[in-house]
C-alpha positions in Angstrom: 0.0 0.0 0.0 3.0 2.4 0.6 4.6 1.7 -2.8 1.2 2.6 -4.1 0.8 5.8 -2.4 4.6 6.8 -3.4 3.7 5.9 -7.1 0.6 7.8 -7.3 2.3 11.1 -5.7 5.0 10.9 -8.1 2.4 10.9 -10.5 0.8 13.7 -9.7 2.3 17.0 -11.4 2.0 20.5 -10.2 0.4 22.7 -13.3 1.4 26.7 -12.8 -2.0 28.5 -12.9 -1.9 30.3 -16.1 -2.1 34.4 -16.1 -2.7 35.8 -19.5 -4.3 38.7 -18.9 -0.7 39.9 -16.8 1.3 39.2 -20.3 -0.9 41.0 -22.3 -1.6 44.2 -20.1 2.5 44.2 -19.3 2.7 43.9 -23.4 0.4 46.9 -23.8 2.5 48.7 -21.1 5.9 47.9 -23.7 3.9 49.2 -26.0 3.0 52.5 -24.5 6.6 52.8 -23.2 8.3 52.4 -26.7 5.4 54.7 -28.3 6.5 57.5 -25.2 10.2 57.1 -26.2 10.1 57.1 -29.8 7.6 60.5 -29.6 10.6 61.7 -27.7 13.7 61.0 -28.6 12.9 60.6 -32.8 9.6 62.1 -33.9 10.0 64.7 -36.3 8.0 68.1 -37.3 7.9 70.9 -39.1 8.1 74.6 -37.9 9.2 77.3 -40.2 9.8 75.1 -43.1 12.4 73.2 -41.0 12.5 69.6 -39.4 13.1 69.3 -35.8 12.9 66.9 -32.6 9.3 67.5 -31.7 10.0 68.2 -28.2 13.7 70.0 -29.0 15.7 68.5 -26.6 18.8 70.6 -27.6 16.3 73.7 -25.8 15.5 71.7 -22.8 19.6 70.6 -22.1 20.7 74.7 -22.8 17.7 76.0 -20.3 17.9 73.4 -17.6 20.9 74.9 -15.5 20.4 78.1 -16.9 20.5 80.8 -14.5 17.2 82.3 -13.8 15.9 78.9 -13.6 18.3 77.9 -10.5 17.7 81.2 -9.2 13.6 80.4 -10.0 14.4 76.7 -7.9 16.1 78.3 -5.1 13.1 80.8 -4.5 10.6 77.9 -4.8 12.6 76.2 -2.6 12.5 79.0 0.2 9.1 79.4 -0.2 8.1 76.1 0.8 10.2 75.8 3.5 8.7 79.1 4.7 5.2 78.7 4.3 5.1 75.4 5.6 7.1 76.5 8.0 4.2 78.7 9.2 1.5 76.2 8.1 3.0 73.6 11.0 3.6 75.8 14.1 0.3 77.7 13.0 -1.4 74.3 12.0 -0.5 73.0 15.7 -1.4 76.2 17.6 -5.3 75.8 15.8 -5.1 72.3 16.5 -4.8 72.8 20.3 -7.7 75.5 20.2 -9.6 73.4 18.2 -9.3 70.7 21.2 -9.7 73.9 23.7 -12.8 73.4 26.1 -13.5 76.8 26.0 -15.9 77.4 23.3 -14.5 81.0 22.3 -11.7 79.4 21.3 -12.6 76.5 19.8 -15.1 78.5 18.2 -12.5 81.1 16.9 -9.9 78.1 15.5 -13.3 76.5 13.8 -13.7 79.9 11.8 -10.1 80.5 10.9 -9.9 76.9 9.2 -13.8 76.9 7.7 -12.6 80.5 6.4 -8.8 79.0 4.9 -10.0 76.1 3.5 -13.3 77.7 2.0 -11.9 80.3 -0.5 -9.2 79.5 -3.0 -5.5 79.6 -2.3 -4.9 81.8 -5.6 -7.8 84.5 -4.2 -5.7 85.0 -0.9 -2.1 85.3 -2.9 -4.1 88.0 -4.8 -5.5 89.6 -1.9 -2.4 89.6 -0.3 -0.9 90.7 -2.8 -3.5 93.6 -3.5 -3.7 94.6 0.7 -2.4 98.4 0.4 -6.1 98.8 -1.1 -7.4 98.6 1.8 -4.5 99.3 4.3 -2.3 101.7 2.8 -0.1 102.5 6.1 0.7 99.1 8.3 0.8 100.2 12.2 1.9 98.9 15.2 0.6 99.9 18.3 -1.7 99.4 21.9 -4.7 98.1 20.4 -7.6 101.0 19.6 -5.0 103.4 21.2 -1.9 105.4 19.9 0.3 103.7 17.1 4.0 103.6 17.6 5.3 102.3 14.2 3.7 102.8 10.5 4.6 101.2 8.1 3.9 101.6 4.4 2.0 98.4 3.0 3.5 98.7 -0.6 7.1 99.0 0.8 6.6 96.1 3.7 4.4 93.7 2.0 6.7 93.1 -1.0 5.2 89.4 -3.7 7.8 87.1 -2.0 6.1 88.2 1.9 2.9 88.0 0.4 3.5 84.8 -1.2 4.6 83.2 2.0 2.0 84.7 3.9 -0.6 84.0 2.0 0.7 80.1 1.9 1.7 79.8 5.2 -2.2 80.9 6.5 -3.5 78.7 3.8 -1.3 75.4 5.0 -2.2 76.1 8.4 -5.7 75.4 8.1 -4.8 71.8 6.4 -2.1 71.2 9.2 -4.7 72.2 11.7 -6.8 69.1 11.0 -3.9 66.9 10.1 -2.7 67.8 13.9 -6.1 67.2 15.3 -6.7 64.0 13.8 -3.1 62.7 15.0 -3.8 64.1 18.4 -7.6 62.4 18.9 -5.8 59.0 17.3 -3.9 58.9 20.9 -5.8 56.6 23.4 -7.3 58.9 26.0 -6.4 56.6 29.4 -2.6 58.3 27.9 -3.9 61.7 28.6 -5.7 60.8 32.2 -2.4 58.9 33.6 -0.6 62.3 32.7 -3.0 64.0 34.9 -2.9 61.7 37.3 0.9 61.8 37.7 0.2 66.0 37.7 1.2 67.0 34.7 -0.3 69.6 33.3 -2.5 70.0 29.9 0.4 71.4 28.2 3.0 69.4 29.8 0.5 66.4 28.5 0.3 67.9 25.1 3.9 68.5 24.2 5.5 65.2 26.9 3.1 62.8 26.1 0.8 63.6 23.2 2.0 65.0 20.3 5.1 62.2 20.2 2.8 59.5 19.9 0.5 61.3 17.4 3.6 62.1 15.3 3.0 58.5 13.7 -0.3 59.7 12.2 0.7 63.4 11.3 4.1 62.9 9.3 3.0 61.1 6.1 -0.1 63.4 5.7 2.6 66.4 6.5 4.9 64.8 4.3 1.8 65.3 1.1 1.1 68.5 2.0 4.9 69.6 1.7 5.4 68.1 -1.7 1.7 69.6 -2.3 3.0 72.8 -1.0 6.2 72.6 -3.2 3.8 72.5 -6.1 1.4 74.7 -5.1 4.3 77.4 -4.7 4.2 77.7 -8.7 0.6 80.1 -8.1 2.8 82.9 -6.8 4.0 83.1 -10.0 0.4 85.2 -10.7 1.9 87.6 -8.7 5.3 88.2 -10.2 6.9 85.9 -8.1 9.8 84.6 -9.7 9.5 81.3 -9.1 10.5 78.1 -11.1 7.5 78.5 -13.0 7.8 82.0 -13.4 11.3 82.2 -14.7 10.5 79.5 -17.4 7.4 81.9 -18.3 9.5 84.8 -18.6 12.3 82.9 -20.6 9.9 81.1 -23.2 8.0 84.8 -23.3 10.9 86.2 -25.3 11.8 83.3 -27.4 8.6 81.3 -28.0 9.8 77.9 -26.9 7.0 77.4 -24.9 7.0 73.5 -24.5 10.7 72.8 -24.1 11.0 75.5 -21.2 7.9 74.1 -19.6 9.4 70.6 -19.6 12.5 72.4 -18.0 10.3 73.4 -14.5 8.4 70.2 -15.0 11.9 68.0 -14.9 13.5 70.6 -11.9 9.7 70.0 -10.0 9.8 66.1 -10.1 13.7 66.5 -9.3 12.4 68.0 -5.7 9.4 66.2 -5.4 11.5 62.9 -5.8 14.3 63.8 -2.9 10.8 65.3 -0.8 9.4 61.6 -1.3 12.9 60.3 -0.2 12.8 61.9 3.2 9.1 61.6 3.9 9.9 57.8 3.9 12.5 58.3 6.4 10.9 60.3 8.6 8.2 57.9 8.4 10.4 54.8 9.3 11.9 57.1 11.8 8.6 57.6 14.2 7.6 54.0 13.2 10.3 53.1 15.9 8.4 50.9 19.0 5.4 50.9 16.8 6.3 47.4 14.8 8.8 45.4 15.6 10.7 44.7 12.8 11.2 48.2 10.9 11.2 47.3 6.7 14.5 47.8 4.9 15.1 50.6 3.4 15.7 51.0 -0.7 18.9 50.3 0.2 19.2 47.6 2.0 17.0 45.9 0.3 19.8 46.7 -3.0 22.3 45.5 -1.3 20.3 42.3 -0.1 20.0 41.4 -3.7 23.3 42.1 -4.5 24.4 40.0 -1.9 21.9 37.0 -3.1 23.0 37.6 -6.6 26.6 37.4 -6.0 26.0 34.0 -3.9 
């Protein structure tokens, strides 16, 4: 009876389950890939009476490092980091509020964000932009009492302040609910032990809190920076030069409109690619005591087959 059973499991033969639909849709996706770099890299057309590379590489390669468009990346650049900046320590501030058990302010961080997140981000560059219409001469002062400083609006308030300003207030709407959410993720009995060991609510908040809530606020923080780095590209409305702007100003004059937007597009996914890079750290970073086993990084896991090719 053994020998029988031994026979009939060698007889039996594992069949592979058979996936055609995966060879034809990664067949289309050659497909699509080949057609993408051909249209590149050797499609012709005709402008002027001449033949040219479609998209006119030889434009792209002589604009890319040129210098109003690394001066145009720098200032995009500082702009983010300045009006998110403002977006997080506002963001966290509304947050708190938000939480606040006195109505008045609660009520007063509910308005700010249903106002911020209501009207378009463009409207409030522009009205930034646009504020020595209604405040020509900037004051500072004992409220409804004498003024000790003026200043004038179109002299203070130049397009790079208002483009950060107008940002920064805009972010820290988002960032206020991003905070809120990561704070109410935290299990309340964390809060009461604080209490009970006599902490106070702030001591809570900034001890106890907000390091465990970090988990849930970094990879939504980590969009709305790369969204912000985008985003940054409106201030070229109000002559903000910008990456977008300078490649504006540059194709203005010699009509290579396509090519010169290709050059910000390629500098925008450059940053957007090491934003994305560091997000995932800071990510694995606050994942710490949360799993066990943290997963390799890009890295490591090149190196791993490296090392498993090479045995």
């Amino acid at each position: 009876m053994a020998d029988t059973g031994s026979t009939r499991r060698e007889e039996l033969k594992a069949v592979p389950v058979r996936h055609p639909g995966r060879w034809v849709g990664a067949a289309g996706v050659l497909v699509l890939v080949a057609m993408l770099v051909h249209s590149v890299f050797f499609s012709m057309t005709t402008r002027g009476g001449k033949r040219q590379k479609r998209f006119e590489l030889h434009v792209i390669a002589k604009y890319l490092f040129a210098h109003p468009i690394l001066h145009g990346v720098v200032l995009t650049i500082e702009l983010t980091v300045a009006a998110m900046a403002i977006g997080i320590f506002l963001g966290i501030a509304l947050a708190v509020l938000r939480l606040s058990p006195n109505p008045l302010l609660s009520g007063a961080s509910w308005v700010y964000i249903w106002f911020f997140r209501g009207t378009p981000v463009l409207v409030q560059l522009l009205f930034w932009y646009e504020i020595s219409y209604i405040f020509p001469r900037l004051t500072l002062g004992i409220p409804f009492g004498p003024a000790f400083v003026h200043y004038n609006a179109n002299t203070l308030i130049t397009p790079v302040f208002a483009a950060i300003i107008g940002l920064g207030l805009n972010e820290g709407a988002y960032m206020a609910e991003i905070v809120r959410a990561g704070i109410i993720s935290v299990d309340e009995g964390q809060t009461e032990a604080s209490h009970a060991l006599g902490m106070s609510r702030m001591q809570t908040m900034r001890l106890v809190v907000l390091p465990q809530a970090m988990r849930v606020i970094v990879p939504p923080t980590g969009n709305e920076t790369i969204s912000m780095l985008k985003t940054s590209s409106l201030a070229s409305t109000i002559t903000v030069g910008e990456t977008l702007f300078a490649a504006q100003a540059i194709y203005s004059r010699t009509y290579q409109t396509i090519p010169l937007l290709m050059v910000a597009s390629l500098w925008y996914l450059l940053m957007t690619s090491v934003l994305t890079t560091g997000q995932y750290y800071v990510e694995r970073y606050f994942a710490r005591g949360a799993t066990r086993d943290l997963p390799p990084t890009p890295l490591q896991r090149l190196r791993a087959r490296v090392a498993g090719a090479s045995v």
